[in-house]
Every structure is written in C-alpha cells, then in structure tokens.
N, C-alpha and C positions, 0 to 999 in steps of 0.2 A: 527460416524464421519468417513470419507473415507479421504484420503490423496494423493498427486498428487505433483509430480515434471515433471515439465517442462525443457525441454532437448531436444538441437537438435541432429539430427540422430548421424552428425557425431562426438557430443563432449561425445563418450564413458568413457575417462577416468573421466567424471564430473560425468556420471551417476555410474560410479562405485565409486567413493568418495563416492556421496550422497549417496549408500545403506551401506557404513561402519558409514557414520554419523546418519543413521537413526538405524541402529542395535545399535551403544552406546548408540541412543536416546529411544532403545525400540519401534519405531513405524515399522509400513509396511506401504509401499505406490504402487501407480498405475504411472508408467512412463506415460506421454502424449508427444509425438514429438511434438515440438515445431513451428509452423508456417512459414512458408515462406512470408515473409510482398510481395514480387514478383509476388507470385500466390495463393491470393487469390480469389474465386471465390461466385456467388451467394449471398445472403442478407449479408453475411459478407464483402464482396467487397463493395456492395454499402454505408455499415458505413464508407467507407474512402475515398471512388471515386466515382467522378459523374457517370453517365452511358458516358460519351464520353471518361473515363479514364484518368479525371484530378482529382489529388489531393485536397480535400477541403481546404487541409493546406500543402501549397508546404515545408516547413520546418518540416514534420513529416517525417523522413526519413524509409526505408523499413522495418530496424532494428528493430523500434519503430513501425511499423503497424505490423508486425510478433511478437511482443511481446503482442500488444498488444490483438490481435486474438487471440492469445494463451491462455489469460485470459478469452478470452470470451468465447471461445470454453471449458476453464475447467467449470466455471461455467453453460455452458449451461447440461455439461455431469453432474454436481450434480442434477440441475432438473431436468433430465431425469430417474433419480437414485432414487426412492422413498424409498431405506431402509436405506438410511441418511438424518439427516436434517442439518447438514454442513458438511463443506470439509475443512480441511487444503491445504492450496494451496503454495508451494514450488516451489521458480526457481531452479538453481542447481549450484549456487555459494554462499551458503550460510554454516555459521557453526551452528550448533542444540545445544544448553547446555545440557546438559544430564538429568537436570530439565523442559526438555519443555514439557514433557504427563503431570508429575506433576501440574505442571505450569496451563495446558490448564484443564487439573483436574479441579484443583481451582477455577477457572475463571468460566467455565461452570456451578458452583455449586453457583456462586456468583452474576449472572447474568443475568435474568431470561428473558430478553427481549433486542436483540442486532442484529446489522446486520454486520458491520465487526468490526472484533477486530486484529489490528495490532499488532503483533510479533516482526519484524524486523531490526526498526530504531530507535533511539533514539531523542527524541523532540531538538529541537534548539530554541524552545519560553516557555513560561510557562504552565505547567499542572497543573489539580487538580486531586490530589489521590484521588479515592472513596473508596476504598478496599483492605486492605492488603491479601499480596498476601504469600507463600513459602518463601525464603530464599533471603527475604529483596526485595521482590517484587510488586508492585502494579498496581492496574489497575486505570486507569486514562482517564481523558478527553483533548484533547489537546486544546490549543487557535489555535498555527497553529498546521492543519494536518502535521506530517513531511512527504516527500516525497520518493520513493523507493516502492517496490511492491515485494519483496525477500520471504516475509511469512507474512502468514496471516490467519487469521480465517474469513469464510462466510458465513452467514446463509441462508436457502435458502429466505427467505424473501428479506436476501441483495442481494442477486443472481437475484432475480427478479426485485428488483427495477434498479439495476444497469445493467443490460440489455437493458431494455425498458427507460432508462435515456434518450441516446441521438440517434437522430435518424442519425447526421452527427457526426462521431469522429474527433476532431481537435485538441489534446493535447494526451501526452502520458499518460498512464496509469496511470501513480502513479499522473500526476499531475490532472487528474482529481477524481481520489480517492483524493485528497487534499481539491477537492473542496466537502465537503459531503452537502449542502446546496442545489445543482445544482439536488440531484437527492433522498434528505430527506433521507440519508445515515447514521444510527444510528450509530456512529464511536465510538469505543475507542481502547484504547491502555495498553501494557504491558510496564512497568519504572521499573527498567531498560531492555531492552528489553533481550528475550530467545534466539535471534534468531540474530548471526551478518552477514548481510547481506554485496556483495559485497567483498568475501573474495579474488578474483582474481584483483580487482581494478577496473571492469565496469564488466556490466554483455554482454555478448558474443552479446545475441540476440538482447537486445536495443541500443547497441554502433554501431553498424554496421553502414556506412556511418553518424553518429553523428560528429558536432565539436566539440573536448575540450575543456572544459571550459567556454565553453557559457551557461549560464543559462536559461532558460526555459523561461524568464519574456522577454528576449532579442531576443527570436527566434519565440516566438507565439504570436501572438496579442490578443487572447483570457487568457492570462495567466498572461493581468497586475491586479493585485489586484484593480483597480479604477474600473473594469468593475462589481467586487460583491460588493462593497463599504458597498451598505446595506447589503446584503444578508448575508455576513459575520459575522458585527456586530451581524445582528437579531441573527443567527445562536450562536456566540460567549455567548449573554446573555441568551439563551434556553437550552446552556447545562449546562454553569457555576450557573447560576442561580445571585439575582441581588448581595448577597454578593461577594460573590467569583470573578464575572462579575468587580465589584471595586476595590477589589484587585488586579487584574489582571492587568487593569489598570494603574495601579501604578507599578506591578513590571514589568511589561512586557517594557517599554522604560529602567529604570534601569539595566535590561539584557540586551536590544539589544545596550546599552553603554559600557556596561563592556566586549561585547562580541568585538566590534568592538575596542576598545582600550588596554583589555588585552587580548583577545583570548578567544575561546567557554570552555577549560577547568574552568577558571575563571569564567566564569557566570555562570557557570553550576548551584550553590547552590543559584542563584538566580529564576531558572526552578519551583523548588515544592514549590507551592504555602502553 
C-alpha cells in the first residue's frame, strides 16, 4: 500500500500537521500538490469543459474541479505505480486514530475482493456490519453512501473503474463516490469510522467559491436521487442481500424520523442494522 496526502502549495502548516498525525499514526506518506480547478489542461480538462471552455455543470465550482483532479491525478499515479495494489488516499484536514494501520491491517486480511473502502465519514442512514473489526470496529455496507472524500482506501481495480466511469464530470467527488452503481464501484466502509474528516470545518480546496449550506441535491441536477430511482434500489438489494434488503427497509424511514424530530445523535442506534 503507498499513501498520499493531498495539499495545496501554499497550505504548509496543514502539510506539517498531516506528517505529526501520520508519525502518531505510524504511516509515511507521498505529499501530491493539490490541483488548480483554474488550470487544468489536456484529457483532464476535457472531464469538466467542453473544448469552447464551458463548464458541463456551471455550479461545480473551481474549488470542486481542483479537488476533484486531484483525486484523479492520485489515482492515476497508483496505476502508474505497479509495486502497490492500493493507495491510502488523504486530504490534509483530516484526524488519523492512532488505530488506523491496525485498522486497515484488519480489513485487508478480512477482505479479499473490494474496490473502495471508506475511512472517513460516518453513515447518516442504515448499515450492515459484515465483520468485526479492532477496538469495536467494523466493516460495513452502507444503504446511503455517506458523502466526503477526506480518507479512503482504493484498489487498483477501483482506481480503474473509477477513472474510466465518466467521460463528463458533473458532480463533486465525494457525491459521485456516493453514487457506487454509476460506475460498479465495490464500496464499503469502516463504523465507526478511523479517520475524522473535516477537522478545520470545510476542506480548503473544495470550498473555494462554494455556497454555504446549500446542498448538493439543490445545486446539481444530476444529484436528485429520482434520476437512479432504480439503479439504487438494484444496487441497495445486491449488496444487503434480500434479508437484510427488508430490514433495511423498515429501519431505514424509522431513522430518517427520529433523525429529523430528535436529532442524528438520536437515531444513531437505529443505523446498525
């Protein structure tokens, strides 16, 4: 496995946090400079602009096309790299638990066939635990992907599908990592997650000209959930399988009630399936 924090030139004091957090964490990593969404050039350019230099999706802002390059360009460097067959892939506002090699230890050993495994974020709809993991940890499926793109595990498998996915980008990163059906994205996740993502309050390089508070459903037209209707469900019963798919079912509106009347800490113990 090779490791990779993403970081722009000028935000040194991040990239020096991230190497005290990765020495508690026990890892080494490869700094990558971080993208300019402004001046991108060549096949990378044409995943976001036509050739007349219009945006395919006027509400993806620079922040979000420089972020999102940034991922592409890491994973293109792990294909390129044939003496690993995944990459830890790190932004640089993130905190590491001091269990995450552990962590990823486990997983790797538990796992035998995966394309990304998210680290990061913590679910806000229902999972199913497949595998107990370290110090009360497990690995899981999600019904919704969460979204955020802070740390994650790629395989090169996922590295290539997710490359060659879309030939126009019109969503930001993490929400098309949400959508793992668009591009047969073998997704899971770590509950509760190694890896707290977002520890400054937005991340540097996808906020940049972003509004507050606006949600992703309300800014992109590709990002309303009626557009996968099926593709999801299909997706939902292929990973849960048809028990767990019915349970789900049933707890999953039960949360999104208790979340919205008493708050996410409150539904929380309605998440593990």
């Amino acid at each position: 496995m090779i490791s990779y924090v993403i970081n722009l030139d000028r935000d040194n004091e991040r990239l020096e946090r991230m190497a005290e957090e990765a020495r508690r964490a026990g890892i080494s990593f490869q700094r990558f400079a971080a993208v300019d969404g402004h001046q991108l050039d060549g096949e990378l350019r044409a995943q976001f602009f036509s050739s007349g230099g219009v945006p395919y999706e006027a509400a993806l802002t620079p922040g979000e096309i420089g972020c999102y390059a940034s991922h592409l360009n890491v994973l293109r460097l792990l294909l390129a790299d044939r003496r690993h067959n995944c990459a830890l892939v790190l932004e640089d506002d993130v905190r590491l638990s001091p269990d995450l090699m552990a962590t990823i230890d486990a997983v790797l050993a538990r796992l035998p066939k995966w394309d990304i495994i998210r680290l990061s974020n913590a679910t806000k709809s229902v999972a199913l635990p497949l595998a107990s993991l370290p110090n009360g940890r497990e690995i899981a499926r999600y019904w919704t992907v969460p979204n955020g793109a802070g740390a994650y595990l790629i395989s090169r498998s996922g590295a290539e599908k997710f490359l060659k996915a879309y030939a126009r980008r019109t969503l930001p990163i993490d929400e098309d990592l949400r959508r793992p059906w668009r591009c047969s994205l073998d997704t899971y996740g770590v509950l509760p997650p190694p890896v707290e993502p977002d520890v400054f309050g937005a991340s540097r390089i996808a906020s940049m000209g972003r509004p507050a508070g606006v949600p992703a459903r309300h800014r992109f037209k590709e990002a309303a959930q009626r557009l996968d209707r099926f593709a999801v469900w299909t997706y939902r019963l292929q990973v849960f399988g048809p028990s767990a798919f019915l349970r789900a079912l049933i707890r999953s509106p039960i949360a999104s009630t208790v979340k919205r009347t008493l708050g996410p800490i409150a539904a929380e113990r309605f998440f593990r399936l």
